[in-house]
N, C-alpha and C positions, 0 to 999 in steps of 0.2 A: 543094777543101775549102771547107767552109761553116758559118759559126756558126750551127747545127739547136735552134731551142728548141722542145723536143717534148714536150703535155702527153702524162701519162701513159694517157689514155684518149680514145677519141674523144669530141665532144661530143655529150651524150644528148638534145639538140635542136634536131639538127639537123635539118629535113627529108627525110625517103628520096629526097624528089625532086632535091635540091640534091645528095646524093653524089654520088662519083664521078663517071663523064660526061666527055666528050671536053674540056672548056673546063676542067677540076679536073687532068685528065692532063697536057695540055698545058702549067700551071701550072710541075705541077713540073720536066716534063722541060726547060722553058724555066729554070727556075731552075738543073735538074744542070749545061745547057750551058754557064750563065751564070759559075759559078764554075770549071768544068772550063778552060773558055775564059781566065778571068781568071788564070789560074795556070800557062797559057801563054804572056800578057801577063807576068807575071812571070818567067821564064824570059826572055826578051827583053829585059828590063833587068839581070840579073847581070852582063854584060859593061860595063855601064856605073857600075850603085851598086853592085854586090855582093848578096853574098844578103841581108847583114844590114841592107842602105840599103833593097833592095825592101820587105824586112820592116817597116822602119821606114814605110815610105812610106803602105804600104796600111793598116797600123795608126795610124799618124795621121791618116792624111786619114778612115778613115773614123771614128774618135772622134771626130773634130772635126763630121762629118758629122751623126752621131748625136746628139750635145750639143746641137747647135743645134735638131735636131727636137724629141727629149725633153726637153731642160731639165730634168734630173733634180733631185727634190729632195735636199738633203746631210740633212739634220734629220729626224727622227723614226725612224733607226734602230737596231736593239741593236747589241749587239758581234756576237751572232753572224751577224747579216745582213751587217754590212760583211768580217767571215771570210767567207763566202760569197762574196761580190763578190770578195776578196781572190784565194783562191784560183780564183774563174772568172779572174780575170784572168790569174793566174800561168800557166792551163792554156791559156787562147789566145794567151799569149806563146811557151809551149814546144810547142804544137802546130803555130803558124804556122812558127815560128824552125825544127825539125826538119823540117817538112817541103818548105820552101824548098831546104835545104842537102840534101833526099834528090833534087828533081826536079834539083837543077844536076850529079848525077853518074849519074840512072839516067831511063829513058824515064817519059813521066808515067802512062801504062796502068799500069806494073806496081809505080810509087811508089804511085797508089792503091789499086789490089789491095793491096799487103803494108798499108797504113795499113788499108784497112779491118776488116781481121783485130779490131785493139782492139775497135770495137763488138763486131765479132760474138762475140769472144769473154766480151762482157758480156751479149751477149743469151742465149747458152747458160748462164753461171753463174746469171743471175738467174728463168731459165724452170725450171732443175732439172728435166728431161724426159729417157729417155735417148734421145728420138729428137733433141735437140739438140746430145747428144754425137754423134751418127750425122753431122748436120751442120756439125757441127767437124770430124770425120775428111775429110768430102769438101772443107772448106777444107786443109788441110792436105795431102789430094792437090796440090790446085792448089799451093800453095807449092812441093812435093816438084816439080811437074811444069814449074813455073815454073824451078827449078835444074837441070833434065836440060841447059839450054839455058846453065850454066854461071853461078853468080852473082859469077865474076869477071868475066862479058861484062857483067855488070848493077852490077858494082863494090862490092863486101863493105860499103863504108864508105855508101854511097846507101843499101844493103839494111837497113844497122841504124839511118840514121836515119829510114825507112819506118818500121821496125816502133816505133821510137820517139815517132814522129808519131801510130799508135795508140794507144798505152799513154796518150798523152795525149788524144786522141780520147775514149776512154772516159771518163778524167776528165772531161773537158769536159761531157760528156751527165751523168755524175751530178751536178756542182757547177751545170750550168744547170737542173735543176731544181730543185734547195735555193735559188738565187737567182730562179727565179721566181715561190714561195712566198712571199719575202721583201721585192722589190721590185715596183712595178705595172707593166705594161707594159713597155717594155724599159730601163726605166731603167736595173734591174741589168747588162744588156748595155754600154750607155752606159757604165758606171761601169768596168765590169772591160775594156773595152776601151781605157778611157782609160787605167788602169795597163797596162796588156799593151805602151802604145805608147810609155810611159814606162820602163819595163824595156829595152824592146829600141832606145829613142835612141842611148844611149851608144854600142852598137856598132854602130849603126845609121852616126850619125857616124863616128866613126873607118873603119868601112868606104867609108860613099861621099863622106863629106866635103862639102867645096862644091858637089861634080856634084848632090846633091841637090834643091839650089834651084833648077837651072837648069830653065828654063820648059818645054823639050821631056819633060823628067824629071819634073817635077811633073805634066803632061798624062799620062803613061802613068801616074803613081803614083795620079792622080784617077782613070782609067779601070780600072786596079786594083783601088781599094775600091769603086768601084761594080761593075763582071761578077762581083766576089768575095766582096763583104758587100750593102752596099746592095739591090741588086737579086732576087738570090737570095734574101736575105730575105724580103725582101718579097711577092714570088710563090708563096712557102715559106708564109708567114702566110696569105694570102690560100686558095690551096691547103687548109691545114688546117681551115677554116674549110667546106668544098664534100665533102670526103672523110672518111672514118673515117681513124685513124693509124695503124693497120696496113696502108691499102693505101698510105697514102704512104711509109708503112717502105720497102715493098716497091720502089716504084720509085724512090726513092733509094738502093737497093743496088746500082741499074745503072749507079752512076756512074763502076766503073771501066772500063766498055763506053764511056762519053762520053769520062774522059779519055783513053783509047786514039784516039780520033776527034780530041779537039782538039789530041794530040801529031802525028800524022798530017799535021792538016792547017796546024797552024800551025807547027811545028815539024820537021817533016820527017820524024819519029820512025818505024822500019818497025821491026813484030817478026815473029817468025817462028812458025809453024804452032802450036809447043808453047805458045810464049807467049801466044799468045790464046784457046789449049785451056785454059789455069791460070785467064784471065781468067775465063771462063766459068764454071769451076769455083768458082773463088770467089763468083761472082754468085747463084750457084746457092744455095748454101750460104747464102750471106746471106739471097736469099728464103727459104729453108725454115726458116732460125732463125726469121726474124721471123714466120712465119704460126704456129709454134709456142708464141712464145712467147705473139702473140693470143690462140691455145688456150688457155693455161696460163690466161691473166689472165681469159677469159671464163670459169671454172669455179672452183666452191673446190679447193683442191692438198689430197690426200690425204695425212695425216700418220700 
């Protein structure tokens, strides 16, 4: 998972020569790796702070990180901009917190398959096409096909805070763009990341307690917000800048192809035939919304 601030159009001057191109691909898929990875480094620390101490860990360090870059300013804004901020924060506190507590009871391939669901199910609502309902149904295979393989083996209480972790996912993409509207540069991220890390202390503490400060834990929690915000970010921005945003839609949908690879390889994680048949399926599906919905946005919508 990765905090995605996506304008809503590519930039219309850009050079044809600078899209796309093997060094703009690379970007991102080094960015998918980079959080896919870092959220397997999370899993490696539940045993130690708990879900809600990782949470805290990677949410502080990287606010902290962030503030110090942006130095955001507090003065010259409405009410409704700090609402914005407000609620972005609120939604990367419950997307992060949900989805921590879905990978500590189900492999991390099919916690992001089921998370990605929320976007995609925002990209079909807002494309209004029916070949994006066409591409909801083949997501929705994969789910179906994702449970032949039993979603007691993948554990009922993992599966709903997967699909939880979407419903906030979504949120997240439409409140980061009312906060990028509203603040410059990633202040507003700054901003709503520093409450997200302030929301989730309390149980953050109480779950991991003193283990938190210890120097080995603070090192994996540093390494944390960087494979998991920091960096992806960054590569993510740099990225959008080189490609139109529909093709980086598109290969950020592969991401639950990555995290099936970083559960694999850092985690031991093995799944079986149907389960990587779902993955696909869903993968699938997520490119086809997204190239649809480009359609939709390149042309006026017939009313």
């Amino acid at each position: 998972m990765t905090e995605i601030l996506l304008p809503t159009t590519a930039p219309s001057d850009t050079p044809p020569a600078r899209r796309g191109g093997v060094a703009s691909v690379g970007l991102v898929l080094g960015g998918a790796l980079s959080v896919q990875f870092g959220s397997a480094v999370a899993a490696l620390l539940f045993p130690r702070t708990g879900v809600a101490g990782a949470v805290t860990l990677r949410l502080t360090i990287s606010a902290v990180l962030l503030l110090a870059v942006c130095r955001p300013r507090l003065r010259g804004h409405d009410r409704s901009a700090w609402l914005a901020a407000g609620g972005f924060g609120l939604a990367l506190a419950g997307m992060n917190s949900l989805f921590y507590q879905a990978i500590e009871r189900i492999p991390l391939g099919p916690a992001v398959t089921l998370e990605v669901l929320g976007p995609l199910a925002l990209s079909v609502f807002s494309a209004r096409r029916l070949a994006s309902w066409g591409w909801a149904g083949l997501a929705l295979a994969g789910v179906a096909l994702l449970g032949q393989g039993g979603f007691d083996r993948l554990n009922p209480v993992g599966v709903a805070f997967a699909f939880g972790a979407g419903a906030m996912w979504a949120a997240y993409i439409v409140l980061s763009a009312r906060v990028g509207g509203r603040f410059p540069g990633a202040d507003g991220l700054a901003l709503a990341l520093t409450l997200a890390a302030l929301v989730t202390l309390p149980l953050g503490i109480i779950d991991g307690g003193a283990v938190l400060l210890d120097p080995p834990v603070l090192a994996l929690g540093a390494a944390l917000a960087v494979l998991a915000s920091g960096l992806p970010y960054t590569l993510e921005l740099l990225a959008l800048r080189r490609m139109p945003t529909a093709t980086f839609a598109v290969l950020m949908s592969l991401g639950p192809a990555v995290a099936t690879l970083a559960g694999w390889l850092v985690l031991r994680q093995e799944l079986t035939v149907l389960e990587c048949a779902a993955i696909v399926l869903v993968i699938a599906a997520s490119i086809g919304a997204v190239r649809v919905n480009a359609a939709t946005a390149g042309r006026p919508e017939l009313r």
